[in-house]
PQR file of N, CA, C, O and H, with PARSE charges and radii, in Angstrom:
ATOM      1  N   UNK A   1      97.293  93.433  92.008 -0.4000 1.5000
ATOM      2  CA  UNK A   1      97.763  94.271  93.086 -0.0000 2.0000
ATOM      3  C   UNK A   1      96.868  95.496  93.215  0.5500 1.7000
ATOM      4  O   UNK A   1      96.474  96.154  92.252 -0.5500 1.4000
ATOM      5  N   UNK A   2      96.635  95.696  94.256 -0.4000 1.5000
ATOM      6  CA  UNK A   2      95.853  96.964  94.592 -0.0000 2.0000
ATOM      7  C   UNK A   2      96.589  98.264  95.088  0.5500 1.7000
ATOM      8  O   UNK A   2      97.365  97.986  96.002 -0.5500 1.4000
ATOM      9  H   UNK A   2      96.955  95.161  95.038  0.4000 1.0000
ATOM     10  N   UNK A   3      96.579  99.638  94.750 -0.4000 1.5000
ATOM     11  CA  UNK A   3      96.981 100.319  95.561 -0.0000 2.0000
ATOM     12  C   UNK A   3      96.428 100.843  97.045  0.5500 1.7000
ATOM     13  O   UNK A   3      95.245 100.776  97.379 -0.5500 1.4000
ATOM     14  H   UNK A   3      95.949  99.864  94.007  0.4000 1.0000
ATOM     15  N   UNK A   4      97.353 101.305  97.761 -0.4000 1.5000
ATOM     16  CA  UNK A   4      96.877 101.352  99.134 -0.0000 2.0000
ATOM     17  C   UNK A   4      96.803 103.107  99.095  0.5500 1.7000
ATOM     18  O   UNK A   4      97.574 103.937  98.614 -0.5500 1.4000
ATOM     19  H   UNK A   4      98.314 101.360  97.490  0.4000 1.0000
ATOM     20  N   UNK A   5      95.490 103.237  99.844 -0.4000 1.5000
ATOM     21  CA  UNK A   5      95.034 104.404  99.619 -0.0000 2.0000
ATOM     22  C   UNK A   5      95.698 105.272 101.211  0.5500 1.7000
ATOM     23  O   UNK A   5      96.072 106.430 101.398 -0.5500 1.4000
ATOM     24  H   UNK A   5      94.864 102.562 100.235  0.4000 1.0000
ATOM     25  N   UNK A   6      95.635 104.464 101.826 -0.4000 1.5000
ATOM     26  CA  UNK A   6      96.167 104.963 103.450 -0.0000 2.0000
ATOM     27  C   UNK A   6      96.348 103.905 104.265  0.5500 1.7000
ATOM     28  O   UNK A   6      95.798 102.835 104.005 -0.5500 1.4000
ATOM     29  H   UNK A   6      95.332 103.524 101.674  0.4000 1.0000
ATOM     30  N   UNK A   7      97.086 104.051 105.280 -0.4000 1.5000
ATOM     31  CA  UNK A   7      97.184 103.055 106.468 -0.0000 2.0000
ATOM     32  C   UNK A   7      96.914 103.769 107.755  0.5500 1.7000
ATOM     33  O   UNK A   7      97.230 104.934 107.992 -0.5500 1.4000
ATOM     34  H   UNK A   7      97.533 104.920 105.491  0.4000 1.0000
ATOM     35  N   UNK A   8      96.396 103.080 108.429 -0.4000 1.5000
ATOM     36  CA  UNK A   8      95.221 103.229 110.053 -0.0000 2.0000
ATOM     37  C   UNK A   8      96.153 102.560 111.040  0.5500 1.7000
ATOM     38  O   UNK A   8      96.216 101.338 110.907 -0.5500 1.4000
ATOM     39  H   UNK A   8      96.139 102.133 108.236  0.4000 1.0000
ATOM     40  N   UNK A   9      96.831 103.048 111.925 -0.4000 1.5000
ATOM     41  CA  UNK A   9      98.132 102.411 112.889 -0.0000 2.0000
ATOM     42  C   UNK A   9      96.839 102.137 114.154  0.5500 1.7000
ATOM     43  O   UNK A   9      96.215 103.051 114.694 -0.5500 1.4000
ATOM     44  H   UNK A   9      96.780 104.041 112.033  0.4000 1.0000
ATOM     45  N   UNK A  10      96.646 100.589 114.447 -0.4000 1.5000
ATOM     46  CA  UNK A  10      95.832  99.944 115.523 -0.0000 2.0000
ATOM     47  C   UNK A  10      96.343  99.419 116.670  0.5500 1.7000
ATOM     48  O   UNK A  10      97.458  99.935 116.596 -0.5500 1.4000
ATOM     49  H   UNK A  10      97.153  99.847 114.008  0.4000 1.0000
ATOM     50  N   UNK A  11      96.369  98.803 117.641 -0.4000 1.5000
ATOM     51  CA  UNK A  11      97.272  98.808 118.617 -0.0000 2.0000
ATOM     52  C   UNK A  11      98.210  97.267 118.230  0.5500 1.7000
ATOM     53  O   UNK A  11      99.377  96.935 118.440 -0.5500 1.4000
ATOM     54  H   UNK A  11      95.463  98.384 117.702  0.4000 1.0000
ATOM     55  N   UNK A  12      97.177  96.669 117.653 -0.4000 1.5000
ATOM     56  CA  UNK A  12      98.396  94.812 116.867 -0.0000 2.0000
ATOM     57  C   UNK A  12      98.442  94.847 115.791  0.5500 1.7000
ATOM     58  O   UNK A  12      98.266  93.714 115.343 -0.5500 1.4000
ATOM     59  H   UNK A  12      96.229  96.939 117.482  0.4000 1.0000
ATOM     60  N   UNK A  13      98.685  96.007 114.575 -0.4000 1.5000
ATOM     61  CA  UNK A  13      98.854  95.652 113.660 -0.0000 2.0000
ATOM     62  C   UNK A  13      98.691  97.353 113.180  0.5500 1.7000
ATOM     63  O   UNK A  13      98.712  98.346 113.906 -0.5500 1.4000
ATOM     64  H   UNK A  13      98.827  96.927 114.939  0.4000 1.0000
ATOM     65  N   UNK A  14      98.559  97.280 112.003 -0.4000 1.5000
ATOM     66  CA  UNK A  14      98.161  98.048 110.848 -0.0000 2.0000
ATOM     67  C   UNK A  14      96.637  97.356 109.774  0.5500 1.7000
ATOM     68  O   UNK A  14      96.343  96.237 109.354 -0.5500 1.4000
ATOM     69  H   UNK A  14      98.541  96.473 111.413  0.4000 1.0000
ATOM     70  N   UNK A  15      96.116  98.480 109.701 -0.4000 1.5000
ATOM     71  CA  UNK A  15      94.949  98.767 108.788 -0.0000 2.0000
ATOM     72  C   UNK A  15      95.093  99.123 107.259  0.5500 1.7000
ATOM     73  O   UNK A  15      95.296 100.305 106.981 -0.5500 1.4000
ATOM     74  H   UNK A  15      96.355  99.389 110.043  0.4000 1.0000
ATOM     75  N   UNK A  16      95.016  98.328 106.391 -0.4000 1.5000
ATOM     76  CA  UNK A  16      95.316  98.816 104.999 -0.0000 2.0000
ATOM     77  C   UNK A  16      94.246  99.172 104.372  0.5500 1.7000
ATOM     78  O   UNK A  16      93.266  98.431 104.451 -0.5500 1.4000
ATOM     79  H   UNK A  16      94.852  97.368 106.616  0.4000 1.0000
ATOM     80  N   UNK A  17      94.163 100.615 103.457 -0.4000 1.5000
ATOM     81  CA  UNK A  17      92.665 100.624 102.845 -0.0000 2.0000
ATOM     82  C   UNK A  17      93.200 100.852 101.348  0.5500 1.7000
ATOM     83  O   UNK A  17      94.161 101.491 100.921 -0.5500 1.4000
ATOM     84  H   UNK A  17      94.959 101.217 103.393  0.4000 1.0000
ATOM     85  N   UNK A  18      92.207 100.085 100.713 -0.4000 1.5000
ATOM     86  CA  UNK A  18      92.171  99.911  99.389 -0.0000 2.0000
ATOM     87  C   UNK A  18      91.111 100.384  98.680  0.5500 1.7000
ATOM     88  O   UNK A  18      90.091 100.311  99.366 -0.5500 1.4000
ATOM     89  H   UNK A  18      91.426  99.566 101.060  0.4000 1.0000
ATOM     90  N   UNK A  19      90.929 100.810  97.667 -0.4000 1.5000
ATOM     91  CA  UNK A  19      89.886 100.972  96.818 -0.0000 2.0000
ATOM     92  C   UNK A  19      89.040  99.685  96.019  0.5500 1.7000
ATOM     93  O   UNK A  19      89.698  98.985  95.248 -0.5500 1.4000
ATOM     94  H   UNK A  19      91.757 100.869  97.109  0.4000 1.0000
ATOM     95  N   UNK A  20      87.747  99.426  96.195 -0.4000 1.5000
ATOM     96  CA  UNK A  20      87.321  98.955  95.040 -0.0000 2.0000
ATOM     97  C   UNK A  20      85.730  99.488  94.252  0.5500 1.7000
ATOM     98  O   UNK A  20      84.540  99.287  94.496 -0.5500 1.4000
ATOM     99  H   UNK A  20      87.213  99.994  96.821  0.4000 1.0000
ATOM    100  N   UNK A  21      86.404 100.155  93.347 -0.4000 1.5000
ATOM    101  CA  UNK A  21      85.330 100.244  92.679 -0.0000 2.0000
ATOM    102  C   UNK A  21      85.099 101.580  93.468  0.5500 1.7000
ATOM    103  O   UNK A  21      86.026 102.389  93.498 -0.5500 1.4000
ATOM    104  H   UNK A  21      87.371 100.318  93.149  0.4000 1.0000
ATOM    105  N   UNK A  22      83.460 101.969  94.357 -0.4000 1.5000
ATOM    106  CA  UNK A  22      83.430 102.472  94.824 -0.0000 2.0000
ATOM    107  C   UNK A  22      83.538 102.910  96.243  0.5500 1.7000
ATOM    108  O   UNK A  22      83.114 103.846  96.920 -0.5500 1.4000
ATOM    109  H   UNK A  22      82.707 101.312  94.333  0.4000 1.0000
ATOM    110  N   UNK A  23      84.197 101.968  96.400 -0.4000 1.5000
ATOM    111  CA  UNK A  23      84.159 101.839  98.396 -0.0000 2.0000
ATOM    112  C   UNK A  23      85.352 101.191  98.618  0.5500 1.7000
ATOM    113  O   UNK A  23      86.020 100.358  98.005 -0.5500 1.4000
ATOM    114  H   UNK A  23      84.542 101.208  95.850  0.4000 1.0000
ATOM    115  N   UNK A  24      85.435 101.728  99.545 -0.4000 1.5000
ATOM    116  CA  UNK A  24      86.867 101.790 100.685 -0.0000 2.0000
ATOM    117  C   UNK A  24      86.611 100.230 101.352  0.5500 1.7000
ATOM    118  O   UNK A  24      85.671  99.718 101.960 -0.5500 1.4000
ATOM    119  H   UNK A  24      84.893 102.404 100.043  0.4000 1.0000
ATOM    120  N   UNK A  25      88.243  99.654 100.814 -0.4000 1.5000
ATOM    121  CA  UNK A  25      87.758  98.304 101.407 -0.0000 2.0000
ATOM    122  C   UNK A  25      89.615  97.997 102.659  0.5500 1.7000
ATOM    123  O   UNK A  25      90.774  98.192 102.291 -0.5500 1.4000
ATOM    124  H   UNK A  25      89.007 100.070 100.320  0.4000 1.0000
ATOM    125  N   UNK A  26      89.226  97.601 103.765 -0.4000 1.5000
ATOM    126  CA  UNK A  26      90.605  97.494 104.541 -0.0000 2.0000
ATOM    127  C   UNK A  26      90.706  95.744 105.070  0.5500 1.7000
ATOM    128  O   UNK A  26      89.815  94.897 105.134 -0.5500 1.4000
ATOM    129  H   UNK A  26      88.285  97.443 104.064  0.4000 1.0000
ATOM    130  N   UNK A  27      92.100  95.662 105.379 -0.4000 1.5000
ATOM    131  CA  UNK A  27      92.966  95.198 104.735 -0.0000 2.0000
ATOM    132  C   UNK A  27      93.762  94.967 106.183  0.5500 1.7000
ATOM    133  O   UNK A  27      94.911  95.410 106.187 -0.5500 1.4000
ATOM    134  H   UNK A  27      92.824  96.350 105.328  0.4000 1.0000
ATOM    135  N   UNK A  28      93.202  94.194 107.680 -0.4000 1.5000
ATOM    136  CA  UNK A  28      93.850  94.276 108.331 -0.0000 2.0000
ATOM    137  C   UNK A  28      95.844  93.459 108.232  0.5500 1.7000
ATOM    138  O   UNK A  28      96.270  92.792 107.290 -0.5500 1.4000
ATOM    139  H   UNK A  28      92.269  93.834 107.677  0.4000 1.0000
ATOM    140  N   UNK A  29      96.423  93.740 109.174 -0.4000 1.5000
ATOM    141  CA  UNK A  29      97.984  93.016 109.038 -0.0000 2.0000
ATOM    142  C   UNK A  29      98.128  93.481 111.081  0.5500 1.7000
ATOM    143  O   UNK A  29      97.997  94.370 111.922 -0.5500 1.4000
ATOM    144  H   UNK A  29      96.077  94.282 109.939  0.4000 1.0000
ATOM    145  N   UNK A  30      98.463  92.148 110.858 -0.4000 1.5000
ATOM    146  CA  UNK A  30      99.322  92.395 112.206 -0.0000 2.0000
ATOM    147  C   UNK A  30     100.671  92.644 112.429  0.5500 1.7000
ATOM    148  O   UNK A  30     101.262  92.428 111.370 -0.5500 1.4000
ATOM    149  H   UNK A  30      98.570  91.425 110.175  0.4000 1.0000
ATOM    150  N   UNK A  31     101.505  93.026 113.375 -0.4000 1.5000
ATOM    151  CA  UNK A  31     102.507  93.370 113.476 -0.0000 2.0000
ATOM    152  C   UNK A  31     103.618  91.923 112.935  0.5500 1.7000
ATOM    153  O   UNK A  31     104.684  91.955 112.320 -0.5500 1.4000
ATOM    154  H   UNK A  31     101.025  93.201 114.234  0.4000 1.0000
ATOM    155  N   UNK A  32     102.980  90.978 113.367 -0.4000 1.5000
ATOM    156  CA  UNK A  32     103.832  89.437 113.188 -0.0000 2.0000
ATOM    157  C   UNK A  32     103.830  89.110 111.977  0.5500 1.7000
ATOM    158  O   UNK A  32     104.752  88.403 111.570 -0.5500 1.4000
ATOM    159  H   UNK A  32     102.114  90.951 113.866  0.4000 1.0000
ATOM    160  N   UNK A  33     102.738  89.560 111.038 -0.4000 1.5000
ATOM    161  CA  UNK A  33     102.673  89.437 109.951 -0.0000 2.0000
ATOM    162  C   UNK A  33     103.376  90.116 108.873  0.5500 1.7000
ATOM    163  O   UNK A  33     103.644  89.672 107.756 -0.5500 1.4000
ATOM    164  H   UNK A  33     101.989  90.133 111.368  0.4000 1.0000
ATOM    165  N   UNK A  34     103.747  91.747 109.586 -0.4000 1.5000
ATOM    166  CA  UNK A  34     104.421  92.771 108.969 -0.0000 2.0000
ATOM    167  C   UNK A  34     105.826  92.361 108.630  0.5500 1.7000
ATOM    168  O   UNK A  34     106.335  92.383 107.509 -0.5500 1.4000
ATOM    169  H   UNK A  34     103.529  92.107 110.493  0.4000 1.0000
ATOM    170  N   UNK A  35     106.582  91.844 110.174 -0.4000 1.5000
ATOM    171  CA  UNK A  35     107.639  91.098 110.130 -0.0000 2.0000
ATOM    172  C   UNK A  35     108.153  89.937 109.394  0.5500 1.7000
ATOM    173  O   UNK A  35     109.347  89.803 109.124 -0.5500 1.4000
ATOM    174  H   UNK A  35     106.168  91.825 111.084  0.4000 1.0000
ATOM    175  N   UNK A  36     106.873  88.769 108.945 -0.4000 1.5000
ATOM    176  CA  UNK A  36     106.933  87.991 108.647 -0.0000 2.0000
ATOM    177  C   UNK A  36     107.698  88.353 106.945  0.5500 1.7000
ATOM    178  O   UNK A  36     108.527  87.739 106.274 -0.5500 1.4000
ATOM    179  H   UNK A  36     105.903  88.878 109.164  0.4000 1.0000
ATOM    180  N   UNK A  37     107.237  89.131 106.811 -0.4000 1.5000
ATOM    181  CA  UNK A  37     106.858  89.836 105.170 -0.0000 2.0000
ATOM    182  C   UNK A  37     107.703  90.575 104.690  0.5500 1.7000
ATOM    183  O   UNK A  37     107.754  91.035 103.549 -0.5500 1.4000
ATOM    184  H   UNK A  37     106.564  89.630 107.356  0.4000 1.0000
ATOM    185  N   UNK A  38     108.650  90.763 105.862 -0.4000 1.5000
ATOM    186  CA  UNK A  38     109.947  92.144 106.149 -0.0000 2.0000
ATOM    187  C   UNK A  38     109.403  93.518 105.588  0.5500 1.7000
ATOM    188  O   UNK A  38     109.940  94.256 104.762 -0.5500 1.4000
ATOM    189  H   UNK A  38     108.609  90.389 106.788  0.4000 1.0000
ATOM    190  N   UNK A  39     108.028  93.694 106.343 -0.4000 1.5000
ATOM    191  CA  UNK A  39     107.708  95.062 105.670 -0.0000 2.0000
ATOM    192  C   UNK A  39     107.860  95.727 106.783  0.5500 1.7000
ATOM    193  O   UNK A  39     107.383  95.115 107.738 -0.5500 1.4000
ATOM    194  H   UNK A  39     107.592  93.095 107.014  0.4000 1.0000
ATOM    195  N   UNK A  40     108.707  97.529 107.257 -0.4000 1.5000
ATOM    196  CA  UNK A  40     108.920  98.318 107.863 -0.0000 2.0000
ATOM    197  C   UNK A  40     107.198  99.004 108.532  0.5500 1.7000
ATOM    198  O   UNK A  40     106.725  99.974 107.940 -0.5500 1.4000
ATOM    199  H   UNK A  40     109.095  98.026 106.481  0.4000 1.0000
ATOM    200  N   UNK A  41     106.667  98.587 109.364 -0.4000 1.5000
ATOM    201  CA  UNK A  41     105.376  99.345 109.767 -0.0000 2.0000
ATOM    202  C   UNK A  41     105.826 100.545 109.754  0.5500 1.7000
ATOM    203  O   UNK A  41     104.862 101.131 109.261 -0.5500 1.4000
ATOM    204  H   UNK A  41     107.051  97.799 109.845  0.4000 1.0000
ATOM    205  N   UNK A  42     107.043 101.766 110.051 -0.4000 1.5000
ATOM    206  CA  UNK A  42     107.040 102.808 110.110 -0.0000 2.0000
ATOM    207  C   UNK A  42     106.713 103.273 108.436  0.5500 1.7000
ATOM    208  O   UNK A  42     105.718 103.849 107.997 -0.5500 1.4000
ATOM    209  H   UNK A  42     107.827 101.290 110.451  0.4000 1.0000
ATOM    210  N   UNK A  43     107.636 102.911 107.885 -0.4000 1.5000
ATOM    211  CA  UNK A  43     107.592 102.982 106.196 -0.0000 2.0000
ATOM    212  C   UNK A  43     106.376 102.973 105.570  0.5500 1.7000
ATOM    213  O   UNK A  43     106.076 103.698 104.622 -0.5500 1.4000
ATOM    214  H   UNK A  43     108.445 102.443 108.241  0.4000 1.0000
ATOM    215  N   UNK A  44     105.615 102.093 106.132 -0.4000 1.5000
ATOM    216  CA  UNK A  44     104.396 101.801 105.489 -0.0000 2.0000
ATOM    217  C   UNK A  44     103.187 102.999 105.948  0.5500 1.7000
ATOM    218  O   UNK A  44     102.307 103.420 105.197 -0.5500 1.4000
ATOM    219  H   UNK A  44     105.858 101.504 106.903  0.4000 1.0000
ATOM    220  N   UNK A  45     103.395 103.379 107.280 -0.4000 1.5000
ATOM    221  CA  UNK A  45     102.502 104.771 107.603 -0.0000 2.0000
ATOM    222  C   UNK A  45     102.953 105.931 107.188  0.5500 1.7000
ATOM    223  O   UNK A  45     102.204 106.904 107.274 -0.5500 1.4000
ATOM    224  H   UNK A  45     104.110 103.037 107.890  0.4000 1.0000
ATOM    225  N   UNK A  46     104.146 106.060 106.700 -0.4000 1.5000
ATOM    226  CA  UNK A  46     104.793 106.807 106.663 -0.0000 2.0000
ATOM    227  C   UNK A  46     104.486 107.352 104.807  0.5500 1.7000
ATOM    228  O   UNK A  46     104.098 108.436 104.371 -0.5500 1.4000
ATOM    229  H   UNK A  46     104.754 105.269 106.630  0.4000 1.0000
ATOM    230  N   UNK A  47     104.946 105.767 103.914 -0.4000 1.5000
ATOM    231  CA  UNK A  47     104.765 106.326 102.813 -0.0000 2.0000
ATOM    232  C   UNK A  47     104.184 104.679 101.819  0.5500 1.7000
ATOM    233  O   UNK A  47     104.794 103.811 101.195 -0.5500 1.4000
ATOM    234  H   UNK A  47     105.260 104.886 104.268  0.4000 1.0000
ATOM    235  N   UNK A  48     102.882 104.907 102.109 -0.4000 1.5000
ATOM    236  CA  UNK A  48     102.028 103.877 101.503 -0.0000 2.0000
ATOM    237  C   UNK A  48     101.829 103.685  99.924  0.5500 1.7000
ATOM    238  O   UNK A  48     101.427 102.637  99.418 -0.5500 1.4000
ATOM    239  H   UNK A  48     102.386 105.612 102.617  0.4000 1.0000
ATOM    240  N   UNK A  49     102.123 104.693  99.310 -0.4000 1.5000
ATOM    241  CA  UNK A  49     102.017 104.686  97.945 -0.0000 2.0000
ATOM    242  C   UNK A  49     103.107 103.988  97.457  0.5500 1.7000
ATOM    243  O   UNK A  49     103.096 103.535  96.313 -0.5500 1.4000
ATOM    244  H   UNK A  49     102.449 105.544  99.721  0.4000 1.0000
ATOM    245  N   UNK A  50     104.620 103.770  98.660 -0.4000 1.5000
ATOM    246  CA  UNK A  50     105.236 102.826  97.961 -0.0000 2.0000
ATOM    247  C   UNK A  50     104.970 101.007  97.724  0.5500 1.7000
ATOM    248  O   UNK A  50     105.532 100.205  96.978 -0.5500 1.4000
ATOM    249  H   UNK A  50     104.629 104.138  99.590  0.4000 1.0000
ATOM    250  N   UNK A  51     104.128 100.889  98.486 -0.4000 1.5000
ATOM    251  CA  UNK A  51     103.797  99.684  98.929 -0.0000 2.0000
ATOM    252  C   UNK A  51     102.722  99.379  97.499  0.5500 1.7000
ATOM    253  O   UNK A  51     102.371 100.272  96.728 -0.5500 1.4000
ATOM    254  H   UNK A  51     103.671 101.541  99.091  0.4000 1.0000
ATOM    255  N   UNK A  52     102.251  97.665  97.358 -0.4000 1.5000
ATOM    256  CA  UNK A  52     100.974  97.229  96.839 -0.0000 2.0000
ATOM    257  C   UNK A  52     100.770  96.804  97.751  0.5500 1.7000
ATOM    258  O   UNK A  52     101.593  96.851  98.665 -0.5500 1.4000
ATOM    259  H   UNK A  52     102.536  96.940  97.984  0.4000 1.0000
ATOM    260  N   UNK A  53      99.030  95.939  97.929 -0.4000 1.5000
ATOM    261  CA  UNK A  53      98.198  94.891  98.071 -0.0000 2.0000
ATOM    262  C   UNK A  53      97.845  94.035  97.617  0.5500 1.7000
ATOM    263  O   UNK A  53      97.096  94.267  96.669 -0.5500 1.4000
ATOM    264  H   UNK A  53      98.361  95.901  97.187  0.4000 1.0000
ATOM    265  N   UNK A  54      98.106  92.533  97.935 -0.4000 1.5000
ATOM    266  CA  UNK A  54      97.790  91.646  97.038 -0.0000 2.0000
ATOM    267  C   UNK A  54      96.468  90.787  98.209  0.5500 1.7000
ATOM    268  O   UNK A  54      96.660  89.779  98.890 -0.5500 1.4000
ATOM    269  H   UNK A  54      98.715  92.345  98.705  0.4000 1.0000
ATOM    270  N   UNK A  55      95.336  91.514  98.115 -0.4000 1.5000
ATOM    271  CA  UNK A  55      94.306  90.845  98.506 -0.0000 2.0000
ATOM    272  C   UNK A  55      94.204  89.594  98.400  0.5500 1.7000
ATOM    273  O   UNK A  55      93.846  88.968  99.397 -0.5500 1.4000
ATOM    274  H   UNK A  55      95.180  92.333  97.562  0.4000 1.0000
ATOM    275  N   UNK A  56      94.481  88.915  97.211 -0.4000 1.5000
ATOM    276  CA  UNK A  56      94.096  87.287  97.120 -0.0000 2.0000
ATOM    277  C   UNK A  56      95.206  86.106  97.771  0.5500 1.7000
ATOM    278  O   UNK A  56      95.025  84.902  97.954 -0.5500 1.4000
ATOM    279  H   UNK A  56      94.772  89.423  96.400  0.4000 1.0000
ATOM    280  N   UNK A  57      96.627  87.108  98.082 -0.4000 1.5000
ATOM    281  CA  UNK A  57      97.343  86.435  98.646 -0.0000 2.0000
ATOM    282  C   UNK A  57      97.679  87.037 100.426  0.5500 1.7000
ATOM    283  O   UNK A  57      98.667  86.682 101.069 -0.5500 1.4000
ATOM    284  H   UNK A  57      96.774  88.086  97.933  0.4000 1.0000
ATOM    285  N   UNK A  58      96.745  87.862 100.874 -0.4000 1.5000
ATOM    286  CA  UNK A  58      97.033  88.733 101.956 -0.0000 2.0000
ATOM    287  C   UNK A  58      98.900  89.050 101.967  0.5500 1.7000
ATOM    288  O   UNK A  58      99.530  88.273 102.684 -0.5500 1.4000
ATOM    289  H   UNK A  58      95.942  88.151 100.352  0.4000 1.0000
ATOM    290  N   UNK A  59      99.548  89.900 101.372 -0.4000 1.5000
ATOM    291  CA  UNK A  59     100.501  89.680 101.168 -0.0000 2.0000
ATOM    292  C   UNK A  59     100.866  91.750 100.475  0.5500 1.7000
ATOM    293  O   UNK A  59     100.459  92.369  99.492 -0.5500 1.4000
ATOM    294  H   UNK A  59      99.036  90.532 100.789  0.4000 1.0000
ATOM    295  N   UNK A  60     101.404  91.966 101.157 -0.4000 1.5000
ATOM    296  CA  UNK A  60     102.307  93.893 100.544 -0.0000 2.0000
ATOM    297  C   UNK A  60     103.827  93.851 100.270  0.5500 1.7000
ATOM    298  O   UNK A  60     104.844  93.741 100.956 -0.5500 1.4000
ATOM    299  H   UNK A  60     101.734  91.464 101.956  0.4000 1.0000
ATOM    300  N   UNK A  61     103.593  93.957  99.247 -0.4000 1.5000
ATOM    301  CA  UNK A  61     105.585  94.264  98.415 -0.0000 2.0000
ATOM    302  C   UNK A  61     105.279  95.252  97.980  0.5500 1.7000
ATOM    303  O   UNK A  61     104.279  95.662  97.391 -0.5500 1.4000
ATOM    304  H   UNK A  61     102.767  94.046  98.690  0.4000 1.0000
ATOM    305  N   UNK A  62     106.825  95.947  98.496 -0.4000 1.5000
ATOM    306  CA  UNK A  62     107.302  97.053  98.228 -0.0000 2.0000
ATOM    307  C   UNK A  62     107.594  97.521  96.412  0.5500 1.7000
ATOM    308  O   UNK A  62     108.384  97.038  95.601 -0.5500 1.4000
ATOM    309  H   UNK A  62     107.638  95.614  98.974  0.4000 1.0000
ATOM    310  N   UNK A  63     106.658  98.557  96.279 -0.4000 1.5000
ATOM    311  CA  UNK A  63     107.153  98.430  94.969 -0.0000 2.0000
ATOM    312  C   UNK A  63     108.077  98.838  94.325  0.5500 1.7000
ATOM    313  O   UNK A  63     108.138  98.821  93.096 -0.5500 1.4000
ATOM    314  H   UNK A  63     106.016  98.949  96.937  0.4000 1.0000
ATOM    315  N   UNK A  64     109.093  99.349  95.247 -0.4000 1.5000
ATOM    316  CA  UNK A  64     110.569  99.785  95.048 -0.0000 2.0000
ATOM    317  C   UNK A  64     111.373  99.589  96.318  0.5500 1.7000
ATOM    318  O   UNK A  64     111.021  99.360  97.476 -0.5500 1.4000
ATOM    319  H   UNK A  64     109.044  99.363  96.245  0.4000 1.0000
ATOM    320  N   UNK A  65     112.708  99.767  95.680 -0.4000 1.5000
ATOM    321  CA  UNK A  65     113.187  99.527  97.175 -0.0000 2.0000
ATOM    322  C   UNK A  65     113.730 100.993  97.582  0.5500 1.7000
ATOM    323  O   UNK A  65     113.963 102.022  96.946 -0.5500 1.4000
ATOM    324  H   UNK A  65     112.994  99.953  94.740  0.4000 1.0000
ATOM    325  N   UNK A  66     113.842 100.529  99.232 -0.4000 1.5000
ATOM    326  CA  UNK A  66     113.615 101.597  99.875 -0.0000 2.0000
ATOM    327  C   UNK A  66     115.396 102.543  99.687  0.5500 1.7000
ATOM    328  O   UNK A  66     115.638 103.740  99.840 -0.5500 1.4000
ATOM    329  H   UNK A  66     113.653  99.694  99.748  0.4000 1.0000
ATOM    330  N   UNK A  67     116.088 101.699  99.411 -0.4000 1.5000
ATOM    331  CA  UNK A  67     117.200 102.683  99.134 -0.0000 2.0000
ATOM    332  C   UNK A  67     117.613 103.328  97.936  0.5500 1.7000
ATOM    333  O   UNK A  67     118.600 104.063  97.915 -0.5500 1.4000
ATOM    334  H   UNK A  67     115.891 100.726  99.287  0.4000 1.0000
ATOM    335  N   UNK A  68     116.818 103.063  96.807 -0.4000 1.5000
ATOM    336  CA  UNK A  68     116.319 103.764  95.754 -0.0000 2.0000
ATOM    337  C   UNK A  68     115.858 104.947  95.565  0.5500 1.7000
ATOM    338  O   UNK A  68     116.082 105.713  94.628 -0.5500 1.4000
ATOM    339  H   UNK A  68     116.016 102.466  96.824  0.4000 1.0000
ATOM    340  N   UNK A  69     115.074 105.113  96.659 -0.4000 1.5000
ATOM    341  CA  UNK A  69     114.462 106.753  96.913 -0.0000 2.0000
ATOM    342  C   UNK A  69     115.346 107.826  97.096  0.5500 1.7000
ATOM    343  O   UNK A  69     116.366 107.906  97.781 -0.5500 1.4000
ATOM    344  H   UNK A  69     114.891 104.491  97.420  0.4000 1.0000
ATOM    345  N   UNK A  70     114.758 108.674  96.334 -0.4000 1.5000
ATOM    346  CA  UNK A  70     115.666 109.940  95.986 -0.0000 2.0000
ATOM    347  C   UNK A  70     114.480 110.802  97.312  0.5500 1.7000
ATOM    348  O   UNK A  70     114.629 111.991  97.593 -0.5500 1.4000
ATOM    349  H   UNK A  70     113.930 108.608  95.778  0.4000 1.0000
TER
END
C-alpha cells in the first residue's frame, strides 16, 4: 500500500499522487470507479491521509472508518 500524498479533483475522476522513491507518481480514478469501490470523492479531497493505494491492484481502502473519527 502506498500513501497518498494529495488528490488533484479533474473533471471524470480524481488524481491520486503517490510517492516513489523520489518522484511523484499519480494514480488516475474515475468517478465510476470511485463508486465502484464505495470510496466518498469528497472524503478523499478532503482528507487523503485517510485513504491507501494499492497500485498493483488499482484499488484505495480506507484505512479507517469514517465514523471512527474523532
Amino acid at each position: 500500500m502506498k500513501e497518498i500524498i494529495t488528490v488533484i479533483s479533474r473533471p471524470n475522476g480524481l488524481d491520486l499522487i503517490w510517492q516513489q522513491r523520489d518522484e511523484s507518481m499519480t494514480e488516475p480514478f474515475t468517478f465510476e470507479e470511485l463508486v465502484d469501490m464505495q470510496i466518498n470523492a469528497g472524503d478523499l479531497l478532503e482528507n487523503p491521509n485517510d485513504y491507501a493505494l494499492d497500485v498493483h491492484t488499482h484499488r484505495i481502502v480506507a484505512k479507517k472508518l469514517s465514523f471512527l473519527k474523532k
